[in-house]
N, C-alpha and C positions, 0 to 999 in steps of 0.2 A: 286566300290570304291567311288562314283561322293555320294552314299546313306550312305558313310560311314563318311565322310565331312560334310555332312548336319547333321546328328545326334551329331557330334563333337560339331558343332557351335549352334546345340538347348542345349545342356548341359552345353555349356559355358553362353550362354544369361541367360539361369535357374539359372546358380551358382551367375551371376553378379546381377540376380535380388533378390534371398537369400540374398546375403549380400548387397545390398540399402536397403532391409527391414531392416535385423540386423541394422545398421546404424541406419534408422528413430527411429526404437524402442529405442536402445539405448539414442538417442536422447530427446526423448520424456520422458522417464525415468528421464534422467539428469532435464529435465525441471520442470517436477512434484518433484523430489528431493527439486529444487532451489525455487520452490513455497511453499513447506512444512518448509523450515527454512526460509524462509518470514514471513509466518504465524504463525508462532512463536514467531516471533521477536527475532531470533538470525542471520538475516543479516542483514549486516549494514545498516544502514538509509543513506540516503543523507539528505541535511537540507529543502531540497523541500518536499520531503518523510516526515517528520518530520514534516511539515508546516500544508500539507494533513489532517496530521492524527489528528492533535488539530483542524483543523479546520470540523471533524466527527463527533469531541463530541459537544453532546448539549448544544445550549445554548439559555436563554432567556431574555428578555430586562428588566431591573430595573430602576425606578430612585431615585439616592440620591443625595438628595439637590435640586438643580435645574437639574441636569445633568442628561441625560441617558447614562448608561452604559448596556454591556450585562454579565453574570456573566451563571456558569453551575451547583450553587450550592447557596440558600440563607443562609446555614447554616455553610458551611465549603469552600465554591467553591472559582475558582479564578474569578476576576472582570478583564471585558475587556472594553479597551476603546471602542465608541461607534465614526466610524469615520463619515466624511464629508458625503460620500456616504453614511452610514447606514450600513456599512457592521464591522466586528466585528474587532476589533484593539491589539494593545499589552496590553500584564495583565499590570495592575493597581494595583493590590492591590489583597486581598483578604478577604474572609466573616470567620472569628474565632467566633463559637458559636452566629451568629448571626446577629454579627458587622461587618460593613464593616474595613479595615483597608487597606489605603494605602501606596504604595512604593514610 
């Protein structure tokens, strides 16, 4: 009987460790799910997430007037301020066919 107890408890350890796999996979499923409507852009943004993502697209440095500004379009783009540090600021304005115009 003492061999019949030990076969119990290795069938039990086997089924509890089946389902932590089922679990992990399931899991991991869920996550690849929550990554694919990411990538998509149909879950929500936060405004940090939002912030990121303008700051991905390219941009390059212009100056009009005296001013440098950085803009990601000379022909249609939007104009960004150009801050203290050199690092790229809020839109200004923007380039219509050419012109700059700002807000």
């Amino acid at each position: 009987m003492a061999s019949r107890g030990w076969g119990e408890r290795r069938k039990k350890e086997e089924e509890e460790e089946e389902e932590e796999e089922e679990q992990e996979e399931q899991e991991q499923e869920e996550e690849e799910e929550q990554e694919e409507v990411e990538d998509r852009g149909l879950g929500e943004t936060s405004p940090e997430e939002a912030d990121a993502e303008e700051e991905d697209e390219e941009v390059f440095e212009v100056t009009i007037g005296d001013s440098v500004y950085y803009t990601t379009n000379e022909t249609n783009g939007e104009i960004y301020e150009c801050t203290i540090d050199g690092d790229v600021g809020d839109v200004v304005g923007n380039y219509e066919n050419g012109s700059p115009k700002f807000t």
